[in-house]
Structure formats: C-alpha cells, structure tokens
TORKOL-4160 file (C-alpha; in steps of 0.2 Angstrom, whole numbers, padded with zeros to 4 digits, m for minus):
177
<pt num="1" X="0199" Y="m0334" Z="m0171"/>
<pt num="2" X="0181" Y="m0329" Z="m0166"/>
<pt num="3" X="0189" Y="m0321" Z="m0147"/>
<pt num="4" X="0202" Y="m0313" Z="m0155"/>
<pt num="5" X="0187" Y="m0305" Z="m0168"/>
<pt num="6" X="0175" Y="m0300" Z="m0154"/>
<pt num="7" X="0190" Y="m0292" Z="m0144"/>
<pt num="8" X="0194" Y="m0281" Z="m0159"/>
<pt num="9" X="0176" Y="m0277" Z="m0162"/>
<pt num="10" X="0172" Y="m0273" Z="m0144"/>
<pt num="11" X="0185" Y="m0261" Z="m0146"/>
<pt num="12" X="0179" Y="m0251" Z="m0161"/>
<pt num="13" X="0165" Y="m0238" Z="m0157"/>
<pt num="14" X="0155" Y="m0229" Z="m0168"/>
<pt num="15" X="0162" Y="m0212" Z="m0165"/>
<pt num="16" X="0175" Y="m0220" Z="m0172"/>
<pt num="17" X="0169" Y="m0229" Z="m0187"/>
<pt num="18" X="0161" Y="m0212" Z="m0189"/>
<pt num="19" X="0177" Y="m0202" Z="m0188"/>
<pt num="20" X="0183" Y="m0213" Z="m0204"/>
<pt num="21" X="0197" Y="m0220" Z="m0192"/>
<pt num="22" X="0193" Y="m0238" Z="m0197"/>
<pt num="23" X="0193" Y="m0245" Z="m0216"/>
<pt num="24" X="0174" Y="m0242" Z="m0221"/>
<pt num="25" X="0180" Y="m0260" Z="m0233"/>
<pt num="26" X="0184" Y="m0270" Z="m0218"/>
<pt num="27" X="0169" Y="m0265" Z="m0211"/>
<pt num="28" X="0158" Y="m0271" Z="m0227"/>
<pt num="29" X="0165" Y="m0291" Z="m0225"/>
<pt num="30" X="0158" Y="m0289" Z="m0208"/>
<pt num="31" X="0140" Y="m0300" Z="m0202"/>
<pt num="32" X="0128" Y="m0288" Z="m0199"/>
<pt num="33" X="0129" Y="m0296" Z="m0179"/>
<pt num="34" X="0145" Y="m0292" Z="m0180"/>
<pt num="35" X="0141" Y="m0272" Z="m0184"/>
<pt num="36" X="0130" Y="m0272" Z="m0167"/>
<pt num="37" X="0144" Y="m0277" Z="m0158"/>
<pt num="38" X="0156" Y="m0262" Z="m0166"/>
<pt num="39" X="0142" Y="m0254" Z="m0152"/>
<pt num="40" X="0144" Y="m0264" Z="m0137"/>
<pt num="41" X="0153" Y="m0253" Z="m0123"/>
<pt num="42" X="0165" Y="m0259" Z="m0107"/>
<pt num="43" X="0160" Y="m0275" Z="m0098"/>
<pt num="44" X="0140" Y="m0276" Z="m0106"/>
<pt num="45" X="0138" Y="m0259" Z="m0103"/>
<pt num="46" X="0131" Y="m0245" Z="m0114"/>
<pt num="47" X="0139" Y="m0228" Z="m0114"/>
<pt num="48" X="0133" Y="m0214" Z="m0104"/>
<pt num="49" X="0122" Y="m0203" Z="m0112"/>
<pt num="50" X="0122" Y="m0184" Z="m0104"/>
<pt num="51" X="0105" Y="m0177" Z="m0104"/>
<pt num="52" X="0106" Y="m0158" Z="m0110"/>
<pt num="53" X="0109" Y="m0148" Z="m0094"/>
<pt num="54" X="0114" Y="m0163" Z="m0083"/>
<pt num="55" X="0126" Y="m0159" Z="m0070"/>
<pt num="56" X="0145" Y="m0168" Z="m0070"/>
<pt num="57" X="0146" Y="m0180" Z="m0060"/>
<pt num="58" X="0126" Y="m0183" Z="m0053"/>
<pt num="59" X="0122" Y="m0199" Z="m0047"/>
<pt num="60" X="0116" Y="m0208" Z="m0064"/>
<pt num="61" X="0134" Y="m0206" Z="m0068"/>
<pt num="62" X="0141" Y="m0212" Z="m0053"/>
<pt num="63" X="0129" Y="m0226" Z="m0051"/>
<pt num="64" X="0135" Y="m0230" Z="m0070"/>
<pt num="65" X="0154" Y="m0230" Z="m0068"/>
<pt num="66" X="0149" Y="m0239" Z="m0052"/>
<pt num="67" X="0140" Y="m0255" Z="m0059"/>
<pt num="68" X="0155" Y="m0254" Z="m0073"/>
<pt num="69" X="0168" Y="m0254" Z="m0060"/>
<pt num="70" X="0160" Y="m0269" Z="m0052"/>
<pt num="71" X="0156" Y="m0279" Z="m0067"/>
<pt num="72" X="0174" Y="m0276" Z="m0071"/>
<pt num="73" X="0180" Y="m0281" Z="m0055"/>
<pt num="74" X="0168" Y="m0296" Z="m0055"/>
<pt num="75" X="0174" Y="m0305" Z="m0071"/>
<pt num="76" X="0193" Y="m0304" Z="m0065"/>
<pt num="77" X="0188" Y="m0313" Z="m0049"/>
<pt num="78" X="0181" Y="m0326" Z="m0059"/>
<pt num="79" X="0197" Y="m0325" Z="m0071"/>
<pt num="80" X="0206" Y="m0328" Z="m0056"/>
<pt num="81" X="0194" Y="m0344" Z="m0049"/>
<pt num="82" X="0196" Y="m0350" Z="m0068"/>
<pt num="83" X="0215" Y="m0349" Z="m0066"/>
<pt num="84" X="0215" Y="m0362" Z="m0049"/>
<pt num="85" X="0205" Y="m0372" Z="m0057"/>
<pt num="86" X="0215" Y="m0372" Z="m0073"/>
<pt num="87" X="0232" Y="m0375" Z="m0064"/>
<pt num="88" X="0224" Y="m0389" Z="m0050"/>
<pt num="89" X="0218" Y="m0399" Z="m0067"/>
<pt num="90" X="0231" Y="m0394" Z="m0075"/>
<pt num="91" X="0249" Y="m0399" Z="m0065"/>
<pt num="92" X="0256" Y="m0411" Z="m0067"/>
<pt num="93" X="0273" Y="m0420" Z="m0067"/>
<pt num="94" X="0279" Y="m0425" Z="m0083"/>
<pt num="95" X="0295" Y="m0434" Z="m0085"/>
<pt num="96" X="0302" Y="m0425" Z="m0098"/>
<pt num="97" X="0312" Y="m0411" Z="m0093"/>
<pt num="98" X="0306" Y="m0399" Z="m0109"/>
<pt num="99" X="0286" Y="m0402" Z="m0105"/>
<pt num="100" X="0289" Y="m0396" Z="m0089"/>
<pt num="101" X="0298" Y="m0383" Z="m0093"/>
<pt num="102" X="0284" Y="m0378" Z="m0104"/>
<pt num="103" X="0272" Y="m0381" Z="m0090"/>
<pt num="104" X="0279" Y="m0371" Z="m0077"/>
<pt num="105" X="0283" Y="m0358" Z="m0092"/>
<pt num="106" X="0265" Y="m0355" Z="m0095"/>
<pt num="107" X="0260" Y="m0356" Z="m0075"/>
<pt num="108" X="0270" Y="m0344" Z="m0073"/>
<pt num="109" X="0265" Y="m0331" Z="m0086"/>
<pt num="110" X="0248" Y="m0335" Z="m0082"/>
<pt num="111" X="0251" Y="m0332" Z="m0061"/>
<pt num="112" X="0261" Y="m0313" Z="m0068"/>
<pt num="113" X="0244" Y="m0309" Z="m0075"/>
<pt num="114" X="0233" Y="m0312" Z="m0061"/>
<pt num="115" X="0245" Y="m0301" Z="m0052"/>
<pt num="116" X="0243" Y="m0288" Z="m0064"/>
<pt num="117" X="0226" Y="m0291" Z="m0062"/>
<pt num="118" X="0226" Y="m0290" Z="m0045"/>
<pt num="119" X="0232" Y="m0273" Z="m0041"/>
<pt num="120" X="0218" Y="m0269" Z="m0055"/>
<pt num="121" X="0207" Y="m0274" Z="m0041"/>
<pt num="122" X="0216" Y="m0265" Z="m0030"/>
<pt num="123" X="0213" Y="m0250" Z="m0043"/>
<pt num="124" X="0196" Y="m0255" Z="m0045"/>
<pt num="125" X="0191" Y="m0254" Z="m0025"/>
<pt num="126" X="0201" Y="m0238" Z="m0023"/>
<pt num="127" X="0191" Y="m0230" Z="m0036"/>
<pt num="128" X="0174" Y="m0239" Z="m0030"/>
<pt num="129" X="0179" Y="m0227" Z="m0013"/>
<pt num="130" X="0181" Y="m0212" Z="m0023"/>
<pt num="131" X="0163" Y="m0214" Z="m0030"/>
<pt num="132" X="0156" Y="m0216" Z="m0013"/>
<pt num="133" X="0165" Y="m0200" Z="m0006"/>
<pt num="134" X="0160" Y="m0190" Z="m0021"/>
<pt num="135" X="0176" Y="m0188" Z="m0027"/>
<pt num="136" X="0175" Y="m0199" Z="m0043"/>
<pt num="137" X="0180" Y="m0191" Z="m0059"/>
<pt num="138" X="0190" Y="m0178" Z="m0057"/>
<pt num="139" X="0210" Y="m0172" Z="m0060"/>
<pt num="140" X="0219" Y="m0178" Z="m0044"/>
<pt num="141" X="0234" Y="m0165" Z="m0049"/>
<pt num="142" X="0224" Y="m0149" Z="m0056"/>
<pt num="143" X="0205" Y="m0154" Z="m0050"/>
<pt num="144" X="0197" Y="m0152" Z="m0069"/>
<pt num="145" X="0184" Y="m0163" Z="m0076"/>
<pt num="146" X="0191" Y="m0178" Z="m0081"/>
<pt num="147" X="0175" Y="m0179" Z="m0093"/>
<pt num="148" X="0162" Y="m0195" Z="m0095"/>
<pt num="149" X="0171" Y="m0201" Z="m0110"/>
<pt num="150" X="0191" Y="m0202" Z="m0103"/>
<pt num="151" X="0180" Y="m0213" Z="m0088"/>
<pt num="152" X="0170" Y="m0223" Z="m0101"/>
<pt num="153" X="0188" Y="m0227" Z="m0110"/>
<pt num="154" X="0198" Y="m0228" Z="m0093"/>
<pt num="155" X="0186" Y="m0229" Z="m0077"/>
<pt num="156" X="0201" Y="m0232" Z="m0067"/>
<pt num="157" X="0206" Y="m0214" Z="m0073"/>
<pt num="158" X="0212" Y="m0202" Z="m0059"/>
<pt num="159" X="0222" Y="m0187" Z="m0071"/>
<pt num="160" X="0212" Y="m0178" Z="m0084"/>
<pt num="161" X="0221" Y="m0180" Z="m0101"/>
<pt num="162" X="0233" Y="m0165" Z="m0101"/>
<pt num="163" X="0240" Y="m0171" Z="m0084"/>
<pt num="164" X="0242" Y="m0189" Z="m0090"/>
<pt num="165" X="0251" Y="m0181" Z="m0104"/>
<pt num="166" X="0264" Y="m0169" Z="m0095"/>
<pt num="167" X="0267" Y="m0185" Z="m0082"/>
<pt num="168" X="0272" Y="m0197" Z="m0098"/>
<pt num="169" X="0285" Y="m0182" Z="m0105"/>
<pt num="170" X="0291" Y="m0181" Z="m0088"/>
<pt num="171" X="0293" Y="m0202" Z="m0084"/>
<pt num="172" X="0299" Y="m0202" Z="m0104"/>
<pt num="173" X="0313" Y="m0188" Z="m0098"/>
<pt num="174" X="0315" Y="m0196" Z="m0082"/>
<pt num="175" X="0318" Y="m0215" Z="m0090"/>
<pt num="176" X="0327" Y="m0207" Z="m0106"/>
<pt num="177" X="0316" Y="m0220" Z="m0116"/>
C-alpha cells in the first residue's frame, strides 16, 4: 500500500495540484510528509528552474538532464542485479505441476520487463550521446525546441509534442486501432 502511494504521489506536481487537476479533498487526508513529496521530481531530482534570459539548452541544463539520465539508468541496473538475485534465491523445483507453472509464470513476466527495461538503457545511452554532442533536446523531425518541461516529463524525448502527435494519428491510421 505505502509503494503503490508514494508512486502516485511522485507523480503529481504542483503545477498540477495548482491547475485544480487533482481533488483539492484528496489532498486534505494527506500527511503533511506526504504534500512534500507531491514536489519531488524524476529519480531524486528537482526540476529545472530557467533563469530569466538563460539560453535553451546551456550546460546547466545539459548537465541536469544528464545526472537525471544517469540516475535513471543507474537504478534499472540495480533493478536488474535485484532480478538475478531474486530468481537465483528464488528457483526452484517444486513438484507440483501448478506451483511451477506459477513460478515460471512470474519469471517470465519479470524477465519481459527487464527487457523492456533494457532497450530503456539502450534509450538512455543514446540520448546520454546526444547530450555530449549538443544535440540534446531538440525535434529530430522539424528541429524545434522540445522545451525543458516535455524533457523533465520524458528525458528520453526526441519529437517536440506536435510531432509526437502527428506520428500517433499516423501509427493510429496506419494500425486502424
């Protein structure tokens, strides 16, 4: 109950308690160390904040979405050094054929997310390189700002939000789903 709480709260910000897009009563029931987290950003990180004037894209903001990128990719590395250890302790050979079907069942859901989570490294790294060769948020199709806050939501992100949008219609007109 508590991870499932602290996963919902991590993902309320205050721009968007602010916006009234979350039940101001929900929010009353609430510890007050629970309101400090409705703050707490990606991965430990606070959000950028732009000084007035400041340039898109400078260093502060690279070295930002940088330590973010690697933090992120950090803690699915030890997800994945949790997930050896889990399934070494874990496996075992039991004689009834219904507990091991629920055994390999659960192994293999948890080996599909750690290949999910893989290419996310993969994501990750590739992005970590478009940092370094200052070339890091940006529109890969139309070469627009992406903008600080898409990033702080997505720092994997390589569309700005309108071309995400026209590449969903088309993949929606495409699949027919």
């Amino acid at each position: 109950m508590q991870k499932t709480m602290f996963f919902y709260l991590k993902k309320i910000s205050s721009s968007t308690i602010n916006a009234g897009l979350v039940n101001h009563r929900a929010l009353e029931h609430m510890p007050k160390k629970a309101e400090k987290a409705t703050v707490a950003a990606l991965h430990g990180f606070a959000p950028y904040t732009a000084k007035k004037g400041e340039e898109y894209m400078n260093e502060a903001q690279q070295e930002h979405f940088k330590n973010i990128l690697l933090a992120w990719k950090r803690e699915l590395m030890e997800e994945v050094d949790r997930t050896v250890t889990h399934m070494k302790d874990e496996a075992a050979n039991f004689p009834d054929p219904a507990d091991r079907a629920t055994q390999e069942e659960e192994f293999s859901l948890e080996l599909r997310t750690r290949d999910r989570e893989r290419k996310l490294i993969k994501k990750i790294d590739s992005t970590v390189e478009r940092i370094e060769s200052d070339d890091y948020g940006f529109c890969d199709q139309c070469g627009v700002d992406i903008g600080v806050r898409r990033l702080e939501a997505r720092p994997t992100a390589n569309l700005c939000v309108d071309c995400k949008t026209l590449d969903e219609i088309k993949e929606k007109q495409l699949t027919g789903g």
